[in-house]
MILUM-91006 format. One record per residue (C-alpha): x, y, z. Coordinates in steps of 0.02 Angstrom, whole numbers, padded with zeros to 5 digits, always signed. Each point is the difference from the previous one (the first is absolute). Example, Ala and Ser with C-alpha at 12.3 -4.5 7.8 and 13.67 -1.06 7.14 Angstrom:
2
+00615-00225+00390/+00069+00172-00033/
END
This chain:
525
-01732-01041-01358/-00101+00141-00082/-00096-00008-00150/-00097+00126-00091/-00138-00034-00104/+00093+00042-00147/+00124-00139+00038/-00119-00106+00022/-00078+00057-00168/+00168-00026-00088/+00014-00161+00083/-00164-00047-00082/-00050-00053+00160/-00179+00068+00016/-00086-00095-00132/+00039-00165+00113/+00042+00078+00156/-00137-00087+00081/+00072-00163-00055/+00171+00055+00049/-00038+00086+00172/-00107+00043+00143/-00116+00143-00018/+00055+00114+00142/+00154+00076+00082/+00029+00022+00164/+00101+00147+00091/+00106-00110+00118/+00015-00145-00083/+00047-00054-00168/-00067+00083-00141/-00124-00139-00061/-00076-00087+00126/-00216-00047+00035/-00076+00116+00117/-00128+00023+00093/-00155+00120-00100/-00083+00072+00056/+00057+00090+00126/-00062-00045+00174/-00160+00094+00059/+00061+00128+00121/-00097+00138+00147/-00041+00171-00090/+00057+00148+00111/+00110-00078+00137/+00152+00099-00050/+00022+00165+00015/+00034+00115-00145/+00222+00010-00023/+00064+00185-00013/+00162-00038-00099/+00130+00146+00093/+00090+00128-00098/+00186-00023-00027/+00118+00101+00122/+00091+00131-00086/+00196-00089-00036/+00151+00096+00010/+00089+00053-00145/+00093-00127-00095/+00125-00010-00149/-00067-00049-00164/+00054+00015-00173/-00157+00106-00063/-00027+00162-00002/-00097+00060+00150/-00111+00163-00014/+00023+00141+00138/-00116-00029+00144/-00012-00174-00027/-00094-00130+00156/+00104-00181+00005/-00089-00169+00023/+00075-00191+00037/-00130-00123-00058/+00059-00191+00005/-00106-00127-00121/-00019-00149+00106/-00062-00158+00033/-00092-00022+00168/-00158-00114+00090/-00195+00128-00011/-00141-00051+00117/-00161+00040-00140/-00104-00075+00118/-00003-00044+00200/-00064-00164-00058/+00145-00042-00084/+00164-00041-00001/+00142+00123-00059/+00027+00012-00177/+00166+00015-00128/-00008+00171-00065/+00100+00115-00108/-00001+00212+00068/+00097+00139+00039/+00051+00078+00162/+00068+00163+00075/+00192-00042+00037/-00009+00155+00118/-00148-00066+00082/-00053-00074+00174/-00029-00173-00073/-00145-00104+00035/-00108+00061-00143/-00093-00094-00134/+00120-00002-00162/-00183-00005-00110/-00047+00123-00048/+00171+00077+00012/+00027+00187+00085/-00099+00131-00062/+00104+00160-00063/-00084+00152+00026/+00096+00136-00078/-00018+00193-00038/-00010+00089-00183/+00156+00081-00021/+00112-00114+00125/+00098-00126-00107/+00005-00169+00072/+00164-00133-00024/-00067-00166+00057/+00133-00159-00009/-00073-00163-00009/+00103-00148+00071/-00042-00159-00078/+00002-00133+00141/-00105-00127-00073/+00061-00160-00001/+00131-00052-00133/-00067-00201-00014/-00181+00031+00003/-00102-00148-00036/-00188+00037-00058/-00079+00123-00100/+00053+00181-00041/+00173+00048-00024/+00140+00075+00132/+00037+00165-00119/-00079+00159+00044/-00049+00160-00109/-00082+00129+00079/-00130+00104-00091/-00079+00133+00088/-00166-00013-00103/-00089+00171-00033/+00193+00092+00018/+00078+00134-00118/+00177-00077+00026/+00145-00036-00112/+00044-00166-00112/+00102-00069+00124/-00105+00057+00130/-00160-00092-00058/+00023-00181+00024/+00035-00036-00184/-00036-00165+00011/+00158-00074-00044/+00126+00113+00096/-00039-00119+00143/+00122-00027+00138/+00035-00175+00097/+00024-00086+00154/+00141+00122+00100/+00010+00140-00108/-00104+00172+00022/-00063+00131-00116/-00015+00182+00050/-00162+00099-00067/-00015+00175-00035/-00194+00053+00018/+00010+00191-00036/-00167+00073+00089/-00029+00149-00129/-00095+00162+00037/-00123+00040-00122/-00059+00165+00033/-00096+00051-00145/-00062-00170-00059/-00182-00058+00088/+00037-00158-00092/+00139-00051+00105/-00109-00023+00190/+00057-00186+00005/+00002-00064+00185/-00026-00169-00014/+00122-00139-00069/+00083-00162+00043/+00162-00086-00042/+00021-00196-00031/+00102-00117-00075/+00016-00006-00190/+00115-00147-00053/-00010-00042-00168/-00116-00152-00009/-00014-00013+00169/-00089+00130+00056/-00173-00085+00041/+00067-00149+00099/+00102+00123+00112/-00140+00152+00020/-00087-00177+00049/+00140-00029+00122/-00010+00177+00091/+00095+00108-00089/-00099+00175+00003/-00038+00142+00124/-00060+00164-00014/+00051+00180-00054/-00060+00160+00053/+00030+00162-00056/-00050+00175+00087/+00002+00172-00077/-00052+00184+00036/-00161-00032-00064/-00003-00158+00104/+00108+00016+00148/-00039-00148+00099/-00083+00105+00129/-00186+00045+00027/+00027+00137+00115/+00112+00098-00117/-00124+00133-00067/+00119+00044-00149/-00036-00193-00062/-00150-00102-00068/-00014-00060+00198/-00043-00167-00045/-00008-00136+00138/+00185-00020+00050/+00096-00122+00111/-00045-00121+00076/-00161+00019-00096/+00076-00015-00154/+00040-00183-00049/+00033-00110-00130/-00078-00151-00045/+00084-00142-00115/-00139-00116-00069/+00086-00166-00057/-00081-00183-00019/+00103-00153+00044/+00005-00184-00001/+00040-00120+00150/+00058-00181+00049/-00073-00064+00169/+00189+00029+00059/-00026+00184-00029/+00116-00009-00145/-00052+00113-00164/-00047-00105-00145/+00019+00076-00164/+00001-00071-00198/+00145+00019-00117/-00121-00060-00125/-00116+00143+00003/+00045+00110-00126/-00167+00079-00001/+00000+00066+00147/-00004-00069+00182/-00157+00002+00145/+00029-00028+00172/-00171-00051+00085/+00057+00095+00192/+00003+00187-00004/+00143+00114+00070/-00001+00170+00065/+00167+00062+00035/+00062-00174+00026/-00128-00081+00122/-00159-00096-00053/-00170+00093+00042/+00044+00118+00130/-00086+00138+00097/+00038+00171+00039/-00038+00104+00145/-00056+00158-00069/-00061+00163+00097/-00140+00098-00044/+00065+00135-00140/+00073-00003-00169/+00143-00123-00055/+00104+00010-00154/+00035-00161-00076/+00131-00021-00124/-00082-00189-00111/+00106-00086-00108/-00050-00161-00095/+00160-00081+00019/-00047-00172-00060/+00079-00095-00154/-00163-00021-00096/-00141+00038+00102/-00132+00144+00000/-00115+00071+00134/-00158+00101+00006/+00011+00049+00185/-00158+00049+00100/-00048+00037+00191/-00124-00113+00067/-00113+00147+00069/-00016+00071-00176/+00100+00181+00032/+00104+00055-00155/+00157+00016-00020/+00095+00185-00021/+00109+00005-00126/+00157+00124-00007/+00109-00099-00131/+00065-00111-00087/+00180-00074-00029/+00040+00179-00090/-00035+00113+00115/-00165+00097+00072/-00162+00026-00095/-00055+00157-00032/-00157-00017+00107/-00027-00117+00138/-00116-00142-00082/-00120-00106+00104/+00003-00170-00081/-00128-00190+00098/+00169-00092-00047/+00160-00007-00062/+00054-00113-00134/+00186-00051-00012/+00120-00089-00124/+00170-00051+00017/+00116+00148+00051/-00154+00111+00009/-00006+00135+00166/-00123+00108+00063/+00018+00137+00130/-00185+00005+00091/-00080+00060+00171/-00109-00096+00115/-00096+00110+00138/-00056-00102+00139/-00050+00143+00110/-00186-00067-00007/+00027-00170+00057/-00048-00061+00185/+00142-00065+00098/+00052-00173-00034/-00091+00026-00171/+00088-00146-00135/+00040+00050-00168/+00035-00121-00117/+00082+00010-00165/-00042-00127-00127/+00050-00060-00176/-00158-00019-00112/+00090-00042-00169/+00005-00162-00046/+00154-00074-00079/+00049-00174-00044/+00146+00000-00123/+00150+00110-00037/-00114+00068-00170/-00080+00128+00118/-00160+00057+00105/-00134-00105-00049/-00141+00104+00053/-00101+00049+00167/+00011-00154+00149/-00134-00058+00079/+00049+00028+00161/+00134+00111+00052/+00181-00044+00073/+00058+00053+00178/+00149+00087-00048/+00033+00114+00178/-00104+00055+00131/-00014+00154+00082/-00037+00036+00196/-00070+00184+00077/+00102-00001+00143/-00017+00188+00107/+00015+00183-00063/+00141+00120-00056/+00045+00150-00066/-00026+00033-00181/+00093+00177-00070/-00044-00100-00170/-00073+00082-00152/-00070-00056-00167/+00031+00137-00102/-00116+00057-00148/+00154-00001-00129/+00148-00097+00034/+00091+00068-00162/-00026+00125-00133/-00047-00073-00169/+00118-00057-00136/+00063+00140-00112/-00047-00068-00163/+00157-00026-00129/+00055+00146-00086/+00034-00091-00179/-00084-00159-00029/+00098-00141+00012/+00081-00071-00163/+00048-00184+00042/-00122-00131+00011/+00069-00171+00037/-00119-00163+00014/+00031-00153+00106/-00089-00155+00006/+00011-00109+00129/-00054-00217-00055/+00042-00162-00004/+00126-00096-00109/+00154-00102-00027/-00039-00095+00159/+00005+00140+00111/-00069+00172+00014/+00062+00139-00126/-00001+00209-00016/-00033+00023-00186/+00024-00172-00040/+00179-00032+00061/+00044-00058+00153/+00122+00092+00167/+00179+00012-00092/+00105+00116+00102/+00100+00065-00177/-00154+00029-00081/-00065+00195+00005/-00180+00020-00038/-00012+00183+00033/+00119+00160-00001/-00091+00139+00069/+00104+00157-00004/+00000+00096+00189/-00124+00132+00032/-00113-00033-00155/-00175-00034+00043/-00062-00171-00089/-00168-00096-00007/+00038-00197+00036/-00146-00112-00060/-00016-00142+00117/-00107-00146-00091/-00040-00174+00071/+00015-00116-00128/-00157-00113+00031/-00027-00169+00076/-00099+00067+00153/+00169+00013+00105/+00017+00180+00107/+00178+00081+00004/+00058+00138+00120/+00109+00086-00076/+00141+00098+00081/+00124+00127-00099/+00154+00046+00099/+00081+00169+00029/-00147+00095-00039/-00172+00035+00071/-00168-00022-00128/-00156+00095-00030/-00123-00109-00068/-00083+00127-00164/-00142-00144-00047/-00056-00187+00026/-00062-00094-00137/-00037+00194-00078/-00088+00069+00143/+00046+00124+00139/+00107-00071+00136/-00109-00067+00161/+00018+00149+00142/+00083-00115+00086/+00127-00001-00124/+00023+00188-00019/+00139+00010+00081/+00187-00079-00044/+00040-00168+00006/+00146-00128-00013/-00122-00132-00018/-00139-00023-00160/-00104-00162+00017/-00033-00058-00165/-00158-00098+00015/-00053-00114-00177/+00014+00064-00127/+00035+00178+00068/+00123+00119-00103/+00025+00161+00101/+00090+00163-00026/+00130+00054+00122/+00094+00165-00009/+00190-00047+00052/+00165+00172+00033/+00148-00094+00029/+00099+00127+00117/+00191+00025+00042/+00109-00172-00021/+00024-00087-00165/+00038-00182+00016/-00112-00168-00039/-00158-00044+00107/-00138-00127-00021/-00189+00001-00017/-00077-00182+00050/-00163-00071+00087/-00024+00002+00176/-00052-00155+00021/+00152-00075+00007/-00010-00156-00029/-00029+00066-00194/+00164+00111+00011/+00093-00147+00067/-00063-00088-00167/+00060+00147-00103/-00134+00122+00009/+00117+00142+00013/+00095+00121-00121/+00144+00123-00002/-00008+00173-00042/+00158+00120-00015/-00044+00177+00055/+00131+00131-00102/
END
């Protein structure tokens, strides 16, 4: 049984649904039933931080699409499987992918993280193995968007061209080399699933990992002096922030309900609940992505030592940027350096949330105290070939004509769900027909009510030309797949659709709101 909260909309369910039916749904059980909340108070920093592995290079297979010369091959089964978040409690239902090449053994959340070259086309097939008679929430269809990609129609996890229960879908993810354009650095993305009003409950479930990309500019290797030799494997690491709920059997709790947006009250990092990280004394690279449905972070370091930030979700900044925190919404990634070169042995680092949230509407403002998130431990010396370079990229050219389309987009509240210029997700219905290769402005405007909406526009990467008519923040200077409309915010993004013509969607990144229709189509020709 599977409902979305459209279905349940239809049903006119929601305006008595607490007459009709328990409040929250459980992962292993039935999909109403009374749990447990909150979750059970559990040790900070027992576990140690999860690496999820990179995916073994597959043989070639046969498939029906049209493979690029050169191209890598991937097996990646979606799966259902039992996650220790905690050692202090039991194993838990989840939903994740896994290497079909691979040794076994691994955590299936987050999935495998790709790391793949500019200029080495990748074909990945995804095996859906999740079971056909599910009971609970989310739904046993997969779509596989690889968020922050410059991929084809049918390679983008259009969210209806889902697949089910023992079938497979083969993706093309062309890795193209931009030579001339300093736009194009992009080297950090991630892929998850994107279901059609679904995709919330099974994100919530597990189903996400990360996606790197190296280049000549970036090569993956600090001691090649004809790169930016920044701190390379294993120094270089990702980090998956996610917030979950949790029974007292260990089981995820989670609320069909919520259409505003869901909060878990126990904090993930790459799939385990506060954990620590032995760190040696030199620079790390750490790849951060706010993976969570609704929430947002500011993230700080207990000992009060900045942050160094490289990038953002579009690629590298044009200047390293030192920055006391990082703030995150939904989707949101940042590409930053720690140095701990100047901490004592068995110094501890801890990172810790100091934004205080308490409804799917948004941030509400600074906490009082901050939230143990991860914690970091000095633990002996290494080499460090690292370097922080002075420029990371030359500066954007500017446009040679100025652009001639300006489109506006306002994303509110209505007709019992949430809208994109007043209408709500309908898969036939074209709000946009931007023409390949012409430069546009897209006006992104949050339609009131004090709600925030991250806003993510497929295909394409963004540079953010004003917010709320002034200058873009310098942490925003470079390009983006992500703009965070905060209330009443209307920002200017410059969009260049690029080489495939087919539809795509725009939609907010909290999903819970795209579930509830927050989402549009756009046809690029």
């Amino acid at each position: 049984m599977s409902l979305s909260r459209r279905d349940v909309l239809r049903a006119g369910l929601l305006a008595s649904g607490s007459l009709l039916l328990p409040r929250w749904a459980r992962a292993d059980e039935s999909l109403f039933s009374t749990a447990a909340f909150p979750s059970p108070f559990l040790r900070p920093f027992v576990a140690e931080l999860p690496i999820p592995p990179i995916p073994r290079q597959a043989a070639p297979f046969a498939t029906m699409r049209q493979v690029p010369a050169g191209a890598v091959y991937h097996e990646i089964r979606g799966r259902a499987g039992l996650h220790r978040y905690h050692p202090d409690l039991p194993l838990t239902s989840v939903w994740g992918y896994e290497d079909v090449n691979g040794a076994g053994g691994s955590p299936i959340t987050p999935g495998p993280t790709f790391v793949s070259r500019e200029g080495t086309p990748m074909v990945v097939r995804f095996r859906n193995e999740l079971p056909p008679n599910h009971i609970g929430f989310g739904a046993p269809n997969m779509a596989i968007h690889r968020h922050g990609g410059e991929q084809s129609s049918e390679d983008d996890g259009y969210p209806t061209d889902l697949f089910r229960p023992g079938e497979s879908r083969d993706y093309v993810w062309n890795e193209f080399q931009h030579f001339d354009e300093p736009r194009e650095t992009q080297s950090l993305l991630w892929y998850h699933d994107h279901v059609v009003d679904f995709t919330s409950q099974n994100v919530y479930r597990g189903m996400a990992g990360f996606f790197l990309r190296y280049s000549d500019r970036d090569p993956g290797d600090e001691n090649d002096p004809r790169g930016l030799r920044l701190p390379s494997a294993p120094y270089d690491i990702g980090l998956a922030f996610q917030d979950r709920r949790f029974a007292p059997d260990g089981s995820l709790v989670y609320d069909v309900f919520d259409h505003n947006g869901f909060l878990g009250d126990t904090f993930l990092v790459n799939g385990a609940i506060n954990p620590f990280m032995r760190v040696k004394r030199r620079k790390y690279r750490f790849r951060m992505l706010c993976g969570s449905n609704a929430r947002y972070y500011q993230m700080f370091l207990s000992t009060g030592q900045p942050f160094t930030v490289i990038g953002t979700e579009g690629g590298l900044l044009e200047r390293p940027l030192q920055s006391p925190s990082i703030s995150m919404a939904p989707g949101e990634r940042y590409d930053v350096i720690l140095d701990f070169s100047s901490y004592p042995q068995g110094a501890e680092i801890v990172m810790e949330n100091r934004l205080e949230q308490k409804s799917g509407r948004g941030p509400d403002g600074p906490a009082a105290f901050g939230t143990p998130i991860m914690k970091f431990i000095v633990d002996g010396n290494a080499p460090d070939n690292s370097v922080i370079p002075f420029q990371l990229r030359p500066p954007f050219r500017p446009d040679p004509f100025p652009p001639t389309t300006r489109r506006i987009f306002e994303f509110g509240r209505s007709k019992g769900g949430w809208v994109v210029n007043g209408q709500l997700w309908d898969e036939n219905r074209v709000l946009a027909t931007p023409r390949l290769d012409d430069v546009e402005i897209w006006t992104l405007r949050n339609g009131g009510g004090g709600w925030h909406h991250p806003v993510h526009i497929h295909l394409t990467l963004s540079q953010i030309l004003s917010r709320n008519g002034r200058p873009p923040a310098p942490i925003d200077a470079g390009m983006r797949d992500m703009v965070n409309l905060g209330p009443g915010d209307e920002v200017d993004v410059r969009v260049q659709f690029q080489k495939f013509r087919g539809r795509y969607v725009f939609h907010c990144h909290n999903v819970e709101h795209e579930d509830m229709a927050m989402m549009a189509r756009f046809d690029t020709i």
